[in-house]
Backbone atoms as SQL, in Angstrom:
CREATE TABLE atoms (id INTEGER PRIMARY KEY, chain TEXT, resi INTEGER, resn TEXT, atom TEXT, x REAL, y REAL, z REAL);
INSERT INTO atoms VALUES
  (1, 'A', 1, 'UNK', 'N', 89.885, 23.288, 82.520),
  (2, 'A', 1, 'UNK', 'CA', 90.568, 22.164, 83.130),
  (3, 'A', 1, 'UNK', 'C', 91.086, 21.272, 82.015),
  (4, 'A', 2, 'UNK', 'N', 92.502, 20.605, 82.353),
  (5, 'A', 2, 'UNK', 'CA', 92.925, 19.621, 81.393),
  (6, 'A', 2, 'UNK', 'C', 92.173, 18.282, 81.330),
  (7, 'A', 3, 'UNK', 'N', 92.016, 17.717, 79.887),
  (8, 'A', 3, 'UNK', 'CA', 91.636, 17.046, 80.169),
  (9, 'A', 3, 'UNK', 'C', 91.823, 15.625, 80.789),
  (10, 'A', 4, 'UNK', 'N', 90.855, 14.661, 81.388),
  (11, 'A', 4, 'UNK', 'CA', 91.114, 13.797, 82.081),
  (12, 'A', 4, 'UNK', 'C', 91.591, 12.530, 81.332),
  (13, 'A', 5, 'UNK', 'N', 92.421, 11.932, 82.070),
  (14, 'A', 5, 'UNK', 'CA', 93.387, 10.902, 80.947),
  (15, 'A', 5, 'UNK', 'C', 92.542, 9.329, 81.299),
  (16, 'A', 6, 'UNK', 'N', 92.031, 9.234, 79.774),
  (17, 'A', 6, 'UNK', 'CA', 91.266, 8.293, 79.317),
  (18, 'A', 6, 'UNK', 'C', 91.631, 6.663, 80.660),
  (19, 'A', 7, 'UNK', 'N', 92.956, 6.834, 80.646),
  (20, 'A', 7, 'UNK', 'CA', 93.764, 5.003, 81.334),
  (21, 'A', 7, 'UNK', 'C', 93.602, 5.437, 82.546),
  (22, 'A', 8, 'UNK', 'N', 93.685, 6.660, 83.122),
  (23, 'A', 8, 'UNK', 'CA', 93.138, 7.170, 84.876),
  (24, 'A', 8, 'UNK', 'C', 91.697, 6.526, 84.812),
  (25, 'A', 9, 'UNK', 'N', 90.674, 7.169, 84.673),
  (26, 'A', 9, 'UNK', 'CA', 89.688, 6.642, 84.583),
  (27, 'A', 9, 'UNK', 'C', 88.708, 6.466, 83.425),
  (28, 'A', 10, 'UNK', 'N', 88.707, 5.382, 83.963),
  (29, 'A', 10, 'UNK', 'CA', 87.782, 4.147, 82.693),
  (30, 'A', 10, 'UNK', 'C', 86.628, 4.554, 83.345),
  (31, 'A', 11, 'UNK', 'N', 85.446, 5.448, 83.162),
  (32, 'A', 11, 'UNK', 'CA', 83.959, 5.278, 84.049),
  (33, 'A', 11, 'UNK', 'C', 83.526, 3.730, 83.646),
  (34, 'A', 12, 'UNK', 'N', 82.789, 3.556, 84.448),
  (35, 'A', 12, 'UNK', 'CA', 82.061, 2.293, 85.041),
  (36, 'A', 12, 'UNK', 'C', 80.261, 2.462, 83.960),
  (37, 'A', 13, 'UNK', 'N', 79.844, 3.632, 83.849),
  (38, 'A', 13, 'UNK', 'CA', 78.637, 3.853, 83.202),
  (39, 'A', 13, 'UNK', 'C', 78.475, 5.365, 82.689),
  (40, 'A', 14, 'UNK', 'N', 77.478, 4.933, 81.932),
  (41, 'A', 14, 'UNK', 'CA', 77.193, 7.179, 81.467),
  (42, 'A', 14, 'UNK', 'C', 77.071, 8.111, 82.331),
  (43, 'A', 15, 'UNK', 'N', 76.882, 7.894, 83.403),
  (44, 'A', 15, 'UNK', 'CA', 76.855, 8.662, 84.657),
  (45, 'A', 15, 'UNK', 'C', 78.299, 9.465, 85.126),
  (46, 'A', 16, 'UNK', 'N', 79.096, 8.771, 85.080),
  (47, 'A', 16, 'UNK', 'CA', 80.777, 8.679, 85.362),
  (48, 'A', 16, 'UNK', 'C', 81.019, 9.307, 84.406),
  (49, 'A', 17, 'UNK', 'N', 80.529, 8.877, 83.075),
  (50, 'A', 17, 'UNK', 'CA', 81.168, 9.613, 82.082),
  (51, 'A', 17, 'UNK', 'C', 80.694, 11.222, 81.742),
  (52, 'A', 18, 'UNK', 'N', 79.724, 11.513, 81.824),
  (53, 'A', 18, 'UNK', 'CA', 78.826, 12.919, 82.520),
  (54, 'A', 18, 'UNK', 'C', 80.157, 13.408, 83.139),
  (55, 'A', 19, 'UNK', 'N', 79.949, 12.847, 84.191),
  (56, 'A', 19, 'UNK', 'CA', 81.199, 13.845, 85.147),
  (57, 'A', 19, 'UNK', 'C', 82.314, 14.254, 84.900),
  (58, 'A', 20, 'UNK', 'N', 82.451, 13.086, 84.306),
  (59, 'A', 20, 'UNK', 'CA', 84.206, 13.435, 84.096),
  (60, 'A', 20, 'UNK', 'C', 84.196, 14.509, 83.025),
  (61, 'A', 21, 'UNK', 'N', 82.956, 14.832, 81.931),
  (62, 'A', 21, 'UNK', 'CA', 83.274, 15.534, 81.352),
  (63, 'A', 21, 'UNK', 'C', 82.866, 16.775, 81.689),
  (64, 'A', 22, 'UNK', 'N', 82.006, 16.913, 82.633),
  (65, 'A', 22, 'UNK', 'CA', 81.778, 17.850, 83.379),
  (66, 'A', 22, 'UNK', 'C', 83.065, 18.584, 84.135),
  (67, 'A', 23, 'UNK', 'N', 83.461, 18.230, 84.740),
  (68, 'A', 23, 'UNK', 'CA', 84.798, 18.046, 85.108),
  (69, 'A', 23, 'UNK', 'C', 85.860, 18.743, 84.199),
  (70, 'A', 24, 'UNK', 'N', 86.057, 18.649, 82.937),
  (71, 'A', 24, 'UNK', 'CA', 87.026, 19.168, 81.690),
  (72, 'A', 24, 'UNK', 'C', 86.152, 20.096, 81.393),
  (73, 'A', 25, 'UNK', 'N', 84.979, 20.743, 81.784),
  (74, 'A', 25, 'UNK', 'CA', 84.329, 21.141, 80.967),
  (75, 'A', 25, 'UNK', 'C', 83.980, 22.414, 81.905),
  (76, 'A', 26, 'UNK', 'N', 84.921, 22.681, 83.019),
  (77, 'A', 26, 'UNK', 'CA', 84.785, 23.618, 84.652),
  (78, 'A', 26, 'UNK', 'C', 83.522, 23.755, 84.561),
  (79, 'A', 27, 'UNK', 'N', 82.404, 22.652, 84.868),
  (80, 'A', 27, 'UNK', 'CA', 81.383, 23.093, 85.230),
  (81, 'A', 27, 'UNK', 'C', 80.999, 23.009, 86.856),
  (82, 'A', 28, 'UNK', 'N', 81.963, 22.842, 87.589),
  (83, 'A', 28, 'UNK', 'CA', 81.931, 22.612, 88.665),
  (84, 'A', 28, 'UNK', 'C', 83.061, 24.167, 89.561),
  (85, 'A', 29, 'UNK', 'N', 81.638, 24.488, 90.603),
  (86, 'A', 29, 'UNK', 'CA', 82.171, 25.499, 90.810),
  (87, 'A', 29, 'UNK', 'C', 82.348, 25.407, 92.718),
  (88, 'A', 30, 'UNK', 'N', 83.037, 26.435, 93.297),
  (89, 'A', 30, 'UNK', 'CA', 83.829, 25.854, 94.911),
  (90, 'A', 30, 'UNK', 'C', 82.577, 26.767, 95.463),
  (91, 'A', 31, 'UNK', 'N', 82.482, 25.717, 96.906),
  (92, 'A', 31, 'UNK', 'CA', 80.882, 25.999, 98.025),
  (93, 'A', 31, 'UNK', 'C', 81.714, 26.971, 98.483),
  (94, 'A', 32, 'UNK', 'N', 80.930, 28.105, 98.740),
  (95, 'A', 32, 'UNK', 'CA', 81.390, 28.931, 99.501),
  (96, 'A', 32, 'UNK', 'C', 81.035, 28.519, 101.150),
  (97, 'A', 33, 'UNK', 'N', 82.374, 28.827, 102.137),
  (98, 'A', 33, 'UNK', 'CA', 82.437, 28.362, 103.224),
  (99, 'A', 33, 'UNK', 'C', 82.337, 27.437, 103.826),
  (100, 'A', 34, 'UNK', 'N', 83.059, 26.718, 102.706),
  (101, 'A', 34, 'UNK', 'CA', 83.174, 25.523, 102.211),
  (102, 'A', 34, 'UNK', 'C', 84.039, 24.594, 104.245),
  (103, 'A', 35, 'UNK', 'N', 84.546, 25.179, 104.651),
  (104, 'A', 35, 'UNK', 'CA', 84.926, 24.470, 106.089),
  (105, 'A', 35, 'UNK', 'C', 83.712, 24.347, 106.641),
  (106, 'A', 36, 'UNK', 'N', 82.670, 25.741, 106.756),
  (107, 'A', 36, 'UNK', 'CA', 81.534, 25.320, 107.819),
  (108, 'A', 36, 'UNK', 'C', 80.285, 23.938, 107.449),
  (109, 'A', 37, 'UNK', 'N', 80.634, 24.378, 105.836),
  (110, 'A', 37, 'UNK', 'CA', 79.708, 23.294, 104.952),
  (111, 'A', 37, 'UNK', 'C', 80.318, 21.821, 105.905),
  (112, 'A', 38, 'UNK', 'N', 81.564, 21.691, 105.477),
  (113, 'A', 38, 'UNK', 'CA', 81.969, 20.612, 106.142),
  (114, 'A', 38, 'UNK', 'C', 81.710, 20.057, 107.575),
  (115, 'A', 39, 'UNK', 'N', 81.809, 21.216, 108.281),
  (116, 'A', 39, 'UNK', 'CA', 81.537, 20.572, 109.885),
  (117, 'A', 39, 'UNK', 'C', 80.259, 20.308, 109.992),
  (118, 'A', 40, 'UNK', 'N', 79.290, 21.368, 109.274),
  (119, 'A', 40, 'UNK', 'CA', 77.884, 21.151, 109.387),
  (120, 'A', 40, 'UNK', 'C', 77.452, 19.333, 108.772),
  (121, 'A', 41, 'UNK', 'N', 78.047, 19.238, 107.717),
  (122, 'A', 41, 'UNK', 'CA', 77.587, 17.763, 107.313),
  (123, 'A', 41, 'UNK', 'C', 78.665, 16.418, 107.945),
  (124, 'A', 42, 'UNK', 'N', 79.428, 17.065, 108.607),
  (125, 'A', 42, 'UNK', 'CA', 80.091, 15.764, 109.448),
  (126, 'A', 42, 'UNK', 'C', 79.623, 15.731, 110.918),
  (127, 'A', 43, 'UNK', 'N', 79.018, 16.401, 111.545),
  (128, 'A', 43, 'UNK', 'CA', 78.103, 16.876, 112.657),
  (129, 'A', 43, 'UNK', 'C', 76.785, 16.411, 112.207),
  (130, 'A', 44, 'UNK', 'N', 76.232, 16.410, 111.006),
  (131, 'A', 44, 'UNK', 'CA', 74.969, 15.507, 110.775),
  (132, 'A', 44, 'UNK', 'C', 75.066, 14.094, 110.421),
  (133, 'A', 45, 'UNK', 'N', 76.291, 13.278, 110.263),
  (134, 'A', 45, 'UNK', 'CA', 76.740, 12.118, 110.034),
  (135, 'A', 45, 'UNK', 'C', 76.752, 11.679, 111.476),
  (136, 'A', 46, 'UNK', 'N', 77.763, 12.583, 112.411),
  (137, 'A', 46, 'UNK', 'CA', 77.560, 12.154, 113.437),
  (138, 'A', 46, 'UNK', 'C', 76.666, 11.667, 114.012),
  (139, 'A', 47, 'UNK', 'N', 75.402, 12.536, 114.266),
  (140, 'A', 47, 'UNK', 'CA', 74.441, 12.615, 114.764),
  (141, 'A', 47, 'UNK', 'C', 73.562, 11.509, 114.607),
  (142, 'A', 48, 'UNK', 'N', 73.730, 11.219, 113.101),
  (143, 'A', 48, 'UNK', 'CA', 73.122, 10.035, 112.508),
  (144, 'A', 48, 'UNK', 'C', 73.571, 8.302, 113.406),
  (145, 'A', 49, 'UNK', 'N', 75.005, 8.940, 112.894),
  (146, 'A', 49, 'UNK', 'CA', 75.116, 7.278, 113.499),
  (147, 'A', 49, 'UNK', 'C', 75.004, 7.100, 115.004),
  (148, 'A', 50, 'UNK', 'N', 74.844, 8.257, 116.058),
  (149, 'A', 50, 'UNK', 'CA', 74.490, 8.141, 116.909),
  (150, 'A', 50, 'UNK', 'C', 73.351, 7.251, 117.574),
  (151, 'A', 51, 'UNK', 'N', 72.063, 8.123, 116.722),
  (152, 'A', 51, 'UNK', 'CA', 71.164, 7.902, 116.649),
  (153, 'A', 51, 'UNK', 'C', 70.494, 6.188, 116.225),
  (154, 'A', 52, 'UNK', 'N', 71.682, 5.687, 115.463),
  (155, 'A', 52, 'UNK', 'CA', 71.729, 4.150, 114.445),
  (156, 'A', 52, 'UNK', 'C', 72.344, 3.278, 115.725),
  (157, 'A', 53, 'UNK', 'N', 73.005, 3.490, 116.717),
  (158, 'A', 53, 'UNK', 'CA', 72.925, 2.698, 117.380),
  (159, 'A', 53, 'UNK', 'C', 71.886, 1.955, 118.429),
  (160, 'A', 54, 'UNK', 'N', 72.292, 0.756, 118.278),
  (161, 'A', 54, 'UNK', 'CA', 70.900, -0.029, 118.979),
  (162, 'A', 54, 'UNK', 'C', 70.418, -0.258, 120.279),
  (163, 'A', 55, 'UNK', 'N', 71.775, -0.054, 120.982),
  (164, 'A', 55, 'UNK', 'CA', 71.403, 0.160, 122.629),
  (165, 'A', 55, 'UNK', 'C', 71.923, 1.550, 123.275),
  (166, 'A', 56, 'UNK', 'N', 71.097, 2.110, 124.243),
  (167, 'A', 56, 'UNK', 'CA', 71.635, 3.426, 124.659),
  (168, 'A', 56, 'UNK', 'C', 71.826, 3.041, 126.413),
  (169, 'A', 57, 'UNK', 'N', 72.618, 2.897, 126.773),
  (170, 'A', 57, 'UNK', 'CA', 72.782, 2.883, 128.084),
  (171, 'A', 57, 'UNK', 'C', 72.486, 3.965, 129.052),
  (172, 'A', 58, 'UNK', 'N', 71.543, 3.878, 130.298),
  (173, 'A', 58, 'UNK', 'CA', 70.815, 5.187, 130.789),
  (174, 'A', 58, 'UNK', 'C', 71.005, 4.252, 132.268),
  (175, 'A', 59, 'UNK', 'N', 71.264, 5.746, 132.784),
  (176, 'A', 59, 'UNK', 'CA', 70.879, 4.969, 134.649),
  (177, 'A', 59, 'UNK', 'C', 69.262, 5.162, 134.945),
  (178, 'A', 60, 'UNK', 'N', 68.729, 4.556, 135.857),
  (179, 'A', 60, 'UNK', 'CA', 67.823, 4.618, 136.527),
  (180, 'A', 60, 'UNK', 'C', 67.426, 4.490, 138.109),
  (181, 'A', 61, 'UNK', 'N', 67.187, 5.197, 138.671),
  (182, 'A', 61, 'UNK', 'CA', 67.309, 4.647, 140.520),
  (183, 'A', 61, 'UNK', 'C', 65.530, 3.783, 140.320),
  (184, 'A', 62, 'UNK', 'N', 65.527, 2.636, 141.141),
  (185, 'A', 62, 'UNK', 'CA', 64.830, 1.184, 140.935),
  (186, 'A', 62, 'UNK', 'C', 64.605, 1.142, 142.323),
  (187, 'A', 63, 'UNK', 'N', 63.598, 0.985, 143.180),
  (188, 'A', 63, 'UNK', 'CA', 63.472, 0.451, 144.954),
  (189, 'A', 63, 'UNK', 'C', 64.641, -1.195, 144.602),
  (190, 'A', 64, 'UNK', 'N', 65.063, -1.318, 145.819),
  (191, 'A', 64, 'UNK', 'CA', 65.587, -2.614, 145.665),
  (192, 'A', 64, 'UNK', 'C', 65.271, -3.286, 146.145),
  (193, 'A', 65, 'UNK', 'N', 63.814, -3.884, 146.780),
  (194, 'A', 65, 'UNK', 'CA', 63.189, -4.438, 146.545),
  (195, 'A', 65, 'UNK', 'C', 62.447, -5.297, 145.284),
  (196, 'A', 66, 'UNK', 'N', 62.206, -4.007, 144.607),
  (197, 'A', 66, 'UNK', 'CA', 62.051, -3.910, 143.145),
  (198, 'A', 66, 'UNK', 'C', 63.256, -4.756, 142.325),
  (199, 'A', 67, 'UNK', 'N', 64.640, -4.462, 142.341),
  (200, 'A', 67, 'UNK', 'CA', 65.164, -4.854, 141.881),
  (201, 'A', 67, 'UNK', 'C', 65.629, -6.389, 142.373),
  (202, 'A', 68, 'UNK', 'N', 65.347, -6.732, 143.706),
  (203, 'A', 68, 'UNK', 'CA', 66.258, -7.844, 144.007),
  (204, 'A', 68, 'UNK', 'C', 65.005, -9.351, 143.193),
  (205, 'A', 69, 'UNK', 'N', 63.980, -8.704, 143.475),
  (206, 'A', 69, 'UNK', 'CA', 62.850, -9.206, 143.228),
  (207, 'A', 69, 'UNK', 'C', 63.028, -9.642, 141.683),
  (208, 'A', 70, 'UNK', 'N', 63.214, -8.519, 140.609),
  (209, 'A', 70, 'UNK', 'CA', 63.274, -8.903, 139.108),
  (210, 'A', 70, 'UNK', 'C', 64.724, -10.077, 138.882),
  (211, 'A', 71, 'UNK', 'N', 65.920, -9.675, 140.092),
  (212, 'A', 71, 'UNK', 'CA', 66.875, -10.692, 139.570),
  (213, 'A', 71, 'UNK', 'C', 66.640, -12.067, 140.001),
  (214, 'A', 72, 'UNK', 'N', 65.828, -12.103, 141.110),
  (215, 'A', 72, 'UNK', 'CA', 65.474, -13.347, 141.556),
  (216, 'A', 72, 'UNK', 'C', 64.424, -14.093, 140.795),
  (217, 'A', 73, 'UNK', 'N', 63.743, -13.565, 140.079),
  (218, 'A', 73, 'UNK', 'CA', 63.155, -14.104, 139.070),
  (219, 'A', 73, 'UNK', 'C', 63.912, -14.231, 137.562),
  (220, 'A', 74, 'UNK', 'N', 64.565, -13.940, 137.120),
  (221, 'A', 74, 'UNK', 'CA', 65.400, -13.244, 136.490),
  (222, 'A', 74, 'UNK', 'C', 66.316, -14.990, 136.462),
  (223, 'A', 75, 'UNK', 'N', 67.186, -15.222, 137.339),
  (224, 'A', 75, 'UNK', 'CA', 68.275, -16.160, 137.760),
  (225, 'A', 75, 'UNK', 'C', 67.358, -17.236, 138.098),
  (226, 'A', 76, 'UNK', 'N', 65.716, -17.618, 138.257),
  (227, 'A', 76, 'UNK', 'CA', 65.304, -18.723, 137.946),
  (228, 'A', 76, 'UNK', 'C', 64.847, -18.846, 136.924),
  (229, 'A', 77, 'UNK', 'N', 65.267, -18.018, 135.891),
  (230, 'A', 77, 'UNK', 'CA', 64.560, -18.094, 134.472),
  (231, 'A', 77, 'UNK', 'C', 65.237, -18.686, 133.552),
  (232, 'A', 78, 'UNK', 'N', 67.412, -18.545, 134.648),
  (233, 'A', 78, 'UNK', 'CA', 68.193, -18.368, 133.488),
  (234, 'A', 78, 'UNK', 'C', 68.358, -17.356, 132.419),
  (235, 'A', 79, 'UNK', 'N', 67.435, -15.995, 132.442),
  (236, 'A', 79, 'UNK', 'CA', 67.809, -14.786, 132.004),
  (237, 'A', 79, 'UNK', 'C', 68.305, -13.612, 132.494),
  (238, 'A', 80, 'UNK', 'N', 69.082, -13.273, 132.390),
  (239, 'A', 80, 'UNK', 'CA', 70.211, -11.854, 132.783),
  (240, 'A', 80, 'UNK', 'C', 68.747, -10.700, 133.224),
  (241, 'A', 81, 'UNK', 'N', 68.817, -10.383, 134.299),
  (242, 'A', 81, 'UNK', 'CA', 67.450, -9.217, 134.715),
  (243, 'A', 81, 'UNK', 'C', 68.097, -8.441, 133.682),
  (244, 'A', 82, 'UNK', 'N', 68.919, -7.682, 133.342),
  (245, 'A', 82, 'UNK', 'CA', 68.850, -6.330, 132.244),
  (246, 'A', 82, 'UNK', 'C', 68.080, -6.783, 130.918),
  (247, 'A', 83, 'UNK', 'N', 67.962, -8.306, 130.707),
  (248, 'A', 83, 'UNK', 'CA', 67.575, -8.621, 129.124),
  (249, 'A', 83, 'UNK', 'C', 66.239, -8.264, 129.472),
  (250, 'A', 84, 'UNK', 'N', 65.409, -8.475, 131.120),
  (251, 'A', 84, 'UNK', 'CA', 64.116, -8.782, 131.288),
  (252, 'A', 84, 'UNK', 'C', 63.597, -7.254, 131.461),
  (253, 'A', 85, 'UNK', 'N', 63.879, -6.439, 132.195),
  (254, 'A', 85, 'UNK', 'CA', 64.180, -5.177, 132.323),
  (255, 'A', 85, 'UNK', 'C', 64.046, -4.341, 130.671),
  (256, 'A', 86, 'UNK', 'N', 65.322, -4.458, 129.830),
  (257, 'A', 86, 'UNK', 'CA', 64.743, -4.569, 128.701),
  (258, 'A', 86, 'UNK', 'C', 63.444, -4.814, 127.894),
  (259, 'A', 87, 'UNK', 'N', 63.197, -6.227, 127.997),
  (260, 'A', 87, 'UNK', 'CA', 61.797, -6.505, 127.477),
  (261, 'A', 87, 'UNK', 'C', 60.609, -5.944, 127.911),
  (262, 'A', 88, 'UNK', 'N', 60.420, -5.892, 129.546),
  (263, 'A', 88, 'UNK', 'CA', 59.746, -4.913, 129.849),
  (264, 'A', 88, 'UNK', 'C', 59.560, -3.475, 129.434),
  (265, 'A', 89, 'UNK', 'N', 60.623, -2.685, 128.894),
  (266, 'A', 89, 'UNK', 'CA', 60.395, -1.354, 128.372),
  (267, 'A', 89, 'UNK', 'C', 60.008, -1.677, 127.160),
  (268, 'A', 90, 'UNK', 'N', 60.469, -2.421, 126.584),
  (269, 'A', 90, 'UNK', 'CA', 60.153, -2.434, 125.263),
  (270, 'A', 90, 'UNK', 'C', 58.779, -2.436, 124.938),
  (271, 'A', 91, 'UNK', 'N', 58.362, -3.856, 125.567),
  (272, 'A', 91, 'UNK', 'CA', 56.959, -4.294, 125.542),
  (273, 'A', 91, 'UNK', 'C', 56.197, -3.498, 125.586),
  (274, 'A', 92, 'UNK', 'N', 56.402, -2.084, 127.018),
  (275, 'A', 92, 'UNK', 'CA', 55.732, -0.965, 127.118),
  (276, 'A', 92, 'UNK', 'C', 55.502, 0.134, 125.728),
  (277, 'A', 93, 'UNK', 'N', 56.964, 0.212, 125.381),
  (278, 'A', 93, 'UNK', 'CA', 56.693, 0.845, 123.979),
  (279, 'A', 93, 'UNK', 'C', 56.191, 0.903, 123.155),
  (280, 'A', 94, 'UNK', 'N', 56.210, -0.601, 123.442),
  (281, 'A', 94, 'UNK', 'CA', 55.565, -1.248, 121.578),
  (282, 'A', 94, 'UNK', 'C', 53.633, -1.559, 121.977),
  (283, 'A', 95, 'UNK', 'N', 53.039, -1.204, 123.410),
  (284, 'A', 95, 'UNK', 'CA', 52.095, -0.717, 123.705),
  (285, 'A', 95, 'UNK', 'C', 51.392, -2.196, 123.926),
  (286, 'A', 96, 'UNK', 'N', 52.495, -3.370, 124.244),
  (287, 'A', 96, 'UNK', 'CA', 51.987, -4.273, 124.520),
  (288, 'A', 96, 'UNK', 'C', 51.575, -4.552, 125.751),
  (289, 'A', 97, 'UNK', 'N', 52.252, -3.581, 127.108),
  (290, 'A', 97, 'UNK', 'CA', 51.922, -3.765, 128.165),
  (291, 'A', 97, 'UNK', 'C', 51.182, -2.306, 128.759),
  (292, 'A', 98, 'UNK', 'N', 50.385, -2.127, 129.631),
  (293, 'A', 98, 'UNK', 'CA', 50.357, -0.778, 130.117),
  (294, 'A', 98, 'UNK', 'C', 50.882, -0.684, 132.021),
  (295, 'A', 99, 'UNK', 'N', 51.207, 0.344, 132.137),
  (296, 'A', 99, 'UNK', 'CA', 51.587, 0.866, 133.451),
  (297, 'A', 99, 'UNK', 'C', 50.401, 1.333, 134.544),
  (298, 'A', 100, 'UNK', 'N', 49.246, 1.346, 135.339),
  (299, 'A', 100, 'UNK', 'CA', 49.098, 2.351, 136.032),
  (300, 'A', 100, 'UNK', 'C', 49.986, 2.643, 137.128),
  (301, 'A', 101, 'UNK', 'N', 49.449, 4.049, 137.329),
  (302, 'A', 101, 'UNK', 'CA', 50.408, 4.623, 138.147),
  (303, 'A', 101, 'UNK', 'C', 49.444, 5.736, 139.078);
């Protein structure tokens, strides 16, 4: 490979500079299947940031009883029943509350 022109890049540290001479120096060689490589690690990015989001929206069927009950408490609280609803699962999660059943 030709070499790389000094005013293109200025590396930032010895690290950069490694490469680049790595780089002039063909020590860098091509992934084979190199497309599937790709989908495979943009399909695990995906997945990731999927996963990084903070709310997952899910249905649930609720008696409505059940439910008219949590908003009516809910709307004298001044809190939205989904925030309370919320806290309730959570709470469960985090093993602060228990269920029998």
């Amino acid at each position: 490979m030709k070499k790389l022109a000094k005013s293109v890049f200025k590396p930032l540290d010895k690290y950069e500079e490694e490469l680049i001479k790595s780089l002039e120096n063909d020590e860098w060689v091509a992934v084979p299947n190199q497309k599937k490589e790709i989908e495979k690690i943009v399909a695990a990015a995906k997945y990731t940031l999927e996963k990084m989001n903070k709310d997952k929206r899910i249905t649930i069927r609720v008696d409505n009883r059940d439910l008219k009950t949590i908003q009516d408490k809910a709307l004298a609280s001044g809190i939205p029943y989904q925030t309370i609803i919320g806290a309730l699962i959570r709470q469960f999660a985090n093993g602060k509350i228990t269920v029998a059943l």
